[in-house]
C-alpha positions in Angstrom: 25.0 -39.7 7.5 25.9 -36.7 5.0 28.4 -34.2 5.9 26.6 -31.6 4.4 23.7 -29.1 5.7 20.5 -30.4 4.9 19.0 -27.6 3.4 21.8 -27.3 0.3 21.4 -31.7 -0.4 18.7 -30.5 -2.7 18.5 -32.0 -6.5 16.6 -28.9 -6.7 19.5 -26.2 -6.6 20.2 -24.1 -9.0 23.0 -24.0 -11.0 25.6 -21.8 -10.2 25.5 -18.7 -12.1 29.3 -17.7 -14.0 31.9 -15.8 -12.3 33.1 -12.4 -13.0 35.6 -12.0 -15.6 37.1 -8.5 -16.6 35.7 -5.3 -15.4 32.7 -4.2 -14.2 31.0 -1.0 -13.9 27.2 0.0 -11.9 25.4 2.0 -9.5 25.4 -0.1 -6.8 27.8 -3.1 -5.9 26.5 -5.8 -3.6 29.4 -8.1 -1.9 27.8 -11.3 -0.7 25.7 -13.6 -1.6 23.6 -14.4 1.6 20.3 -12.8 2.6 21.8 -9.7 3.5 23.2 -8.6 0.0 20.4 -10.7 -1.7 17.6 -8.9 0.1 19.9 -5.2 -0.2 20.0 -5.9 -3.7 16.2 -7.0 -4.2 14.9 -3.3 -2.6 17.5 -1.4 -3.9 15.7 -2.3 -7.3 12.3 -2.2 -5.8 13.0 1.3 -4.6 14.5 2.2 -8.1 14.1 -0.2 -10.9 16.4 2.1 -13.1 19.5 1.4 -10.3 22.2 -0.2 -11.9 23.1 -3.4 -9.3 25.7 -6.0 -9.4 25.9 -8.8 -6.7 29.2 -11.0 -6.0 29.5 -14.1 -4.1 32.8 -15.4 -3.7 31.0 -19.7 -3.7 27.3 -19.9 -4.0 24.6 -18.2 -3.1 23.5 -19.3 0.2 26.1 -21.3 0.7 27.1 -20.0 4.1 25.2 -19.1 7.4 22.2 -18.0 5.0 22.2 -22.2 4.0 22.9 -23.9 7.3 21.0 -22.0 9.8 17.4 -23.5 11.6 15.0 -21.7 9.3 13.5 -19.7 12.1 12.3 -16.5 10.4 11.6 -14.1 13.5 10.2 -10.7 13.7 12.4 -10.1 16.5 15.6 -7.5 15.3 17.0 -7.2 18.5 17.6 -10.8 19.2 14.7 -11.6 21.0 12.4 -9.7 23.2 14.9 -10.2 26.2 17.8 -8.9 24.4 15.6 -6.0 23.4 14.2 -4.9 26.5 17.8 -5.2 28.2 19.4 -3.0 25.6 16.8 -0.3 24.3 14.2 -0.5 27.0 12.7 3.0 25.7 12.7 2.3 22.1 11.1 -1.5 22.6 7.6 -0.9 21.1 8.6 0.8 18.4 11.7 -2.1 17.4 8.8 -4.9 18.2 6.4 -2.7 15.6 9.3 -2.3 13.1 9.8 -6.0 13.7 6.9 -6.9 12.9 6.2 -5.1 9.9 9.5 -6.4 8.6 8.4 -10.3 9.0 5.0 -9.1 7.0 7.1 -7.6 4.7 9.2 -10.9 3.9 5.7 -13.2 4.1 4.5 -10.3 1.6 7.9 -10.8 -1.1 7.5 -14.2 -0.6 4.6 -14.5 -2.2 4.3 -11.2 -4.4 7.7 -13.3 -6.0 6.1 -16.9 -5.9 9.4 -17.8 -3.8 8.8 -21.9 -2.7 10.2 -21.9 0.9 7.7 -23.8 2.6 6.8 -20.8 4.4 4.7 -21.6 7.6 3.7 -18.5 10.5 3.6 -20.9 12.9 5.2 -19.3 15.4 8.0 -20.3 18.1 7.4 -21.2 22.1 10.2 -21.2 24.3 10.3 -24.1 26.4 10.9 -24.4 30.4 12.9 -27.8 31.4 14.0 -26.6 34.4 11.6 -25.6 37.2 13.8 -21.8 37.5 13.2 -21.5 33.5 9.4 -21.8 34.3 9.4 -18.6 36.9 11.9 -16.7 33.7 9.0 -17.3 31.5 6.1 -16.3 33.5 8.5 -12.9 34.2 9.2 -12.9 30.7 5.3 -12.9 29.7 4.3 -10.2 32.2 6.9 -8.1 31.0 6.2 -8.5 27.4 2.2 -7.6 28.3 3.2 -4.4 30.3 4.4 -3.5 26.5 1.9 -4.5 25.3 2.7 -7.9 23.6 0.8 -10.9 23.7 2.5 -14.0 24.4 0.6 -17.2 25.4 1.6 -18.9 28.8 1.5 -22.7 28.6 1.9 -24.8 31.8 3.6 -28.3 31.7 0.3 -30.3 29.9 -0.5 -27.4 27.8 2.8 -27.2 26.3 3.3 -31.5 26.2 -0.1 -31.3 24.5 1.5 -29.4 21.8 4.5 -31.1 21.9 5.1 -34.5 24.4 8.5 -34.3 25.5 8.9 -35.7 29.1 11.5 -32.9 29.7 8.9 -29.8 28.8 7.9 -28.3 32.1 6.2 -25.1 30.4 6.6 -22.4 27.7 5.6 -19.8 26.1 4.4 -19.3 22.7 4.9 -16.4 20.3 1.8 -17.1 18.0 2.8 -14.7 15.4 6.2 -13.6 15.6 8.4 -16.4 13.8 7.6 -18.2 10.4 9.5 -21.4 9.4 10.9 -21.5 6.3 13.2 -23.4 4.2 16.7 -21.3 4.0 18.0 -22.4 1.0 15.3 -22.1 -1.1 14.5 -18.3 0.6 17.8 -17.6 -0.9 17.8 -19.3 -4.3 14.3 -17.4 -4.3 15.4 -13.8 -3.7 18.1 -14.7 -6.1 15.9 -15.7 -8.7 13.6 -12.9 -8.2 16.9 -10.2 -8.2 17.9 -11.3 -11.5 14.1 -10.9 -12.9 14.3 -7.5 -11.7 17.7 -7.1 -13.8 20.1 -7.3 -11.1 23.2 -9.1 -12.3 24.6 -11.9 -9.9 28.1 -13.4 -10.3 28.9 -16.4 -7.9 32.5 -17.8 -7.4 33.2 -14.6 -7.3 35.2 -13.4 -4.1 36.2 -9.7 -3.4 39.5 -9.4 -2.5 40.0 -5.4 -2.0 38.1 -2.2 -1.5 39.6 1.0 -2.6 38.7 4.5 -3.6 38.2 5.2 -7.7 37.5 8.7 -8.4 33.7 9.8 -6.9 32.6 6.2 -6.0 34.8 3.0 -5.4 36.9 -0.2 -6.8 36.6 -3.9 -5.8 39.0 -6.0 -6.9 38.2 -9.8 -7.9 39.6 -12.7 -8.6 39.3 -12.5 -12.4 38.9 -8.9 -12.7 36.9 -5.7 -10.8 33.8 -3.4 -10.2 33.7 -0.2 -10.6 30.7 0.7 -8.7 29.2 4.8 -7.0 28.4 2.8 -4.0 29.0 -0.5 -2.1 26.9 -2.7 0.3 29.0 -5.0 2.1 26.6 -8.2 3.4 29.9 -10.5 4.0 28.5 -11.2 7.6 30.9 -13.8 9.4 33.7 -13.2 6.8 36.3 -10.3 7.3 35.1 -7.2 6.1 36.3 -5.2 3.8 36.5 -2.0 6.0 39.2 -3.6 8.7 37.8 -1.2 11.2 34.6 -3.3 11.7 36.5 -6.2 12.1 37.5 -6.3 16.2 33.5 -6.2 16.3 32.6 -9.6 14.7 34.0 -13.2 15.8 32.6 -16.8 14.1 31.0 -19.2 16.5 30.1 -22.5 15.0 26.6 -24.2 15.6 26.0 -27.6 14.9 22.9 -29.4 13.7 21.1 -32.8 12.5 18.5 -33.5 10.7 16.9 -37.2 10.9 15.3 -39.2 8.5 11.5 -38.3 8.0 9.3 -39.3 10.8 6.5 -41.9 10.5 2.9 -41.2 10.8 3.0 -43.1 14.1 6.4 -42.0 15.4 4.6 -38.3 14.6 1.5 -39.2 16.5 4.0 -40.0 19.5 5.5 -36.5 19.8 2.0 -34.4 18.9 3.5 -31.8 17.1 0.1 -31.1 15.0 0.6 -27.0 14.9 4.5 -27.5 13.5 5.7 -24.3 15.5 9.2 -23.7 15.8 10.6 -24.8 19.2 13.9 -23.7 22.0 14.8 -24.6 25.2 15.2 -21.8 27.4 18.6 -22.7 29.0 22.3 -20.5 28.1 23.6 -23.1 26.0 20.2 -24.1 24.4 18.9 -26.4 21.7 16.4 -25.0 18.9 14.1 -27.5 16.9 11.7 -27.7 14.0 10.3 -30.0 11.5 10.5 -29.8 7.6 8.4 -30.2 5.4 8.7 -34.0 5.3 8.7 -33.9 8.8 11.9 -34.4 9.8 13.3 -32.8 12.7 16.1 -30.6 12.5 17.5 -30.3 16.1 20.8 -27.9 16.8 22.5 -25.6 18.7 23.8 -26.3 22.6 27.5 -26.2 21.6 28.9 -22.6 20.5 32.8 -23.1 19.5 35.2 -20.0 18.7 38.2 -21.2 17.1 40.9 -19.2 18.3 42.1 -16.5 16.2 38.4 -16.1 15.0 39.2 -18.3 12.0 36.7 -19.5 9.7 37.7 -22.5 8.0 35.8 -25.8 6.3 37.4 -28.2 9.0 35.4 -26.3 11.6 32.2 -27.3 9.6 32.8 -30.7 11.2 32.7 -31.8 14.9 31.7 -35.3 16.0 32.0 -34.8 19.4 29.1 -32.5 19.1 27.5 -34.4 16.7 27.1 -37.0 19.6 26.2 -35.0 22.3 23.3 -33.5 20.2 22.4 -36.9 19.5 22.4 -38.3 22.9 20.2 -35.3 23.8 18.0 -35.2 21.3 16.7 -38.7 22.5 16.7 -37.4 26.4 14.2 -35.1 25.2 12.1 -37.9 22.7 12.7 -41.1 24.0 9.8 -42.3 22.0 11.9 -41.6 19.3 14.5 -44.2 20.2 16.0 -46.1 16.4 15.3 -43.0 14.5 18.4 -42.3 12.0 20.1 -38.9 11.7 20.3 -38.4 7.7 22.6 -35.5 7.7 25.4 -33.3 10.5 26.6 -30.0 9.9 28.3 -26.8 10.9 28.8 -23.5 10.3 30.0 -20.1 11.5 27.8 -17.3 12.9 28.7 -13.7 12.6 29.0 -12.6 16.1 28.5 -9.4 18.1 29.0 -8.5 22.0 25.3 -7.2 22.0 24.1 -10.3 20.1 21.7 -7.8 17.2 22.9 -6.6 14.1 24.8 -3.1 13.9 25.2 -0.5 10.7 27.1 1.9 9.6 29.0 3.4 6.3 32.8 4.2 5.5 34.5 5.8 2.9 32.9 9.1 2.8 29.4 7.6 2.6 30.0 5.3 -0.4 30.0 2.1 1.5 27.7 0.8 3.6 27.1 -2.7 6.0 25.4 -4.5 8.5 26.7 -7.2 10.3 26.8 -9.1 13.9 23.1 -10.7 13.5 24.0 -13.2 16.1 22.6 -16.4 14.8 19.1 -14.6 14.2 19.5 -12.8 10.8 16.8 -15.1 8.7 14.3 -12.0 9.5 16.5 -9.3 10.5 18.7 -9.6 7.3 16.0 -7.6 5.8 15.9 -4.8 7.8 19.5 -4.1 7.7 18.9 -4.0 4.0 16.8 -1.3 4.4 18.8 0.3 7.2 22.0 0.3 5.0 19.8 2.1 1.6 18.7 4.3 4.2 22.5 5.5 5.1 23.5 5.4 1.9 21.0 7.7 0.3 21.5 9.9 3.5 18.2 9.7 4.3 16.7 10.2 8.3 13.9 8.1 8.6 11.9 5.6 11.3 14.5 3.2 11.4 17.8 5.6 11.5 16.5 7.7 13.9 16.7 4.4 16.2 19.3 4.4 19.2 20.3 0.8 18.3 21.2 1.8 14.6 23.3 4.9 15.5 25.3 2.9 18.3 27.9 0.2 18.1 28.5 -3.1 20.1 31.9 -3.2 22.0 34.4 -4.5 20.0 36.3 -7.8 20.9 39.4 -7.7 22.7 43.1 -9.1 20.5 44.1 -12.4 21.2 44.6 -14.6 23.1 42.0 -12.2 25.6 39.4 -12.8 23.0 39.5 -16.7 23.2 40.4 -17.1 27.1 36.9 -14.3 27.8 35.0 -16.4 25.2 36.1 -19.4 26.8 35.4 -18.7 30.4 31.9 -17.4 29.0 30.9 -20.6 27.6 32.6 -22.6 31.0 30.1 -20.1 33.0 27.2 -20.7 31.3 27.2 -24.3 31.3 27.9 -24.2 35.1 24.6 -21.4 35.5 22.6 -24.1 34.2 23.9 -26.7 36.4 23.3 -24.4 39.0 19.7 -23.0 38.5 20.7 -20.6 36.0 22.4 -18.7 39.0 25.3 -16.7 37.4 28.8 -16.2 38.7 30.7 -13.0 39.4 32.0 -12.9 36.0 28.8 -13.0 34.3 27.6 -10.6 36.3 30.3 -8.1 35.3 29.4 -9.1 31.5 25.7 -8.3 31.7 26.8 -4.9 33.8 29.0 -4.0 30.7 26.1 -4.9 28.0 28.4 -7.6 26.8 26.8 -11.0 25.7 27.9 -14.7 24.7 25.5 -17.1 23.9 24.9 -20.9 22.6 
């Protein structure tokens, strides 16, 4: 089994474009080398092809969350229609119709660039395997309608004649709302299609300090330093470069595997003919797809924060995980029983206490971010991009206007509160869904105070 996200074991990856070397000077500096600088920097040239943009990355590009995450692109920007309604209840249409146009927007660059991603809008259902997640769905579903959204109801042989799992009870299926995609190749995509447009990508190329320099600002590299009117940080999980914005943001590691490619009749087994995206619906939950090949990439459950909130290769690893996702990913296909698990991996998630991205700019308007996507950024990523343009050409429009882009999560409490309030979280959870997802005094005072924590 390789130690190494799927998506990046690819005899297909680009080369590594050369660092930075000396100084730099443009209109616009991108720092970050993920979706959320590589799609900043893509419409920051599509909105002005005479903009002068330079993008860093201090190892690859897509080499962190933007290369190890699930591949679920979802329309969603506030973390799911849940998170949505519980947070901006009188702004949800308009975020779900901003949502959506945002996932027809990346289908749309997709192909407008001839990006290979194995791009399928096949949509995701949220599966019941407890008889109390079955009632949260139907409530789920009602509420969704009485906002007009359509999501289709499935009862337990509707949803095991999509997908046979003895544990499915029900779900519900978003038709349209979520593509799967390969992330890797998304990224190595939007890169390619940045530097056709002229921007100029350095990887190995880490930024070290952000100061002042005259009317815009400096970053200091490794090797050298950009000069640059105005700055995008997309760092996500890594510690920004405006140390105010840093209480808001703590790395959880996910974990995942990916087995070998299924056979015709081990795929016949498990149905799985309409290849949509799949999730159980419990606090620490498991999300599954196939790839291309049709293997099945199967992940979450475990959410670990290091305390500290350090982000370091040794947390990539976790066998302990790796065998409880294992032993559960044949509880829910025993027909599956023998299959091999090719590859087991980990990585950090930039996380918020309202689980959805939030914006903002520093330094008198010349630098701008978006960070906190919670695990859900594949789609999202692309609206912050436009979200941070929009602040940083001063500009009120549809999506600044928006109560969850003017506000700010809480931020996370110092050590060692942080990691003992995480901790308790993640011990609360796990007993709700012993317990009929019935939640204790403590996560009741959580959801009271709009805080969240999540697998």
């Amino acid at each position: 089994m390789q130690p190494t996200p799927y998506w990046l074991d690819d005899p297909g990856r680009p080369e590594a474009r050369p660092a930075l070397v000396g100084d730099e000077h443009c209109d616009l500096l991108v720092v970050g080398g993920g979706y959320s600088g590589l799609w900043t920097a893509l419409i920051a040239k599509e909105r002005d092809p005479s903009r002068d943009v330079v993008l860093i990355e201090g190892e690859r590009i897509g080499w962190a969350a933007t290369g190890r995450n699930g591949g679920f692109c979802a329309a969603s920007i506030t973390h799911g229609l849940g998170n949505g309604l519980e947070r901006w209840p009188g702004e949800i249409t308009e975020l779900e119709r901003l949502g959506n146009r945002n996932l027809d927007e990346i289908e749309a660059a997709v192909a407008r660039y001839g990006i290979d991603c194995d791009f399928e809008r096949t949509g995701e259902i949220d599966v019941a395997t407890e008889p109390y997640q079955v009632d949260d769905l139907h409530a789920l579903a009602e509420e969704a309608a009485g906002h007009g959204i359509h999501l289709d109801l499935l009862d337990r042989d509707a949803m095991r004649a999509e997908v046979d799992s003895p544990t499915f009870l029900g779900g519900l299926w978003d038709r349209e709302g979520v593509a799967m995609l390969h992330p890797a190749k998304l990224a190595w995509g939007l890169a390619d299609a940045c530097a056709r447009l002229g921007v100029r990508i350095h990887e190995h190329t880490r930024a070290t300090e952000l100061a002042r320099n005259g009317a815009g600002m400096a970053v200091r590299t490794g090797y050298g330093r950009v000069f640059a009117r105005q700055v995008v940080l997309g760092s996500g999980v890594f510690p920004s470069l405006v140390k105010r914005v840093r209480p808001f943001v703590v790395p959880v590691y996910d974990y995942a595997l990916v087995t070998e490619p299924l056979s015709a009749e081990r795929m016949a087994s498990i149905g799985w003919k309409n290849r949509q995206g799949l999730g159980d619906s419990a606090n620490q939950f498991h999300y599954f797809r196939l790839t291309a090949d049709n293997r099945i990439l199967w992940g979450g459950y475990d959410a670990i924060y290091p305390y500290g909130g350090r982000v370091a290769a040794e947390y990539d690893q976790r066998p302990e995980t790796f065998a409880k996702l294992a032993g559960q990913f044949f509880e829910c296909f025993p027909q599956l029983e023998g299959v091999r698990f090719t590859h087991a991996w980990g990585g950090a998630i930039d996380t918020c206490s309202r689980f959805s991205a939030f914006y903002g700019t520093a330094h008198g308007g010349r630098v701008g971010y978006a960070a906190g996507f919670t695990g859900l950024g594949v789609g999202a990523t692309r609206f912050g991009a436009d979200v941070v343009l929009d602040l940083l050409a001063g500009e009120r429009t549809e999506r600044t206007e928006l109560e969850m882009v003017r506000s700010k999560p809480l931020p996370f409490p110092p050590e060692p509160i942080a990691w003992a309030g995480i901790e308790l979280t993640r011990r609360s959870l796990a007993r709700a869904d012993r317990n009929a997802g019935r939640r204790n005094l403590w996560l009741k005072t959580l959801d009271r105070l709009g805080l969240g924590f999540d697998s």
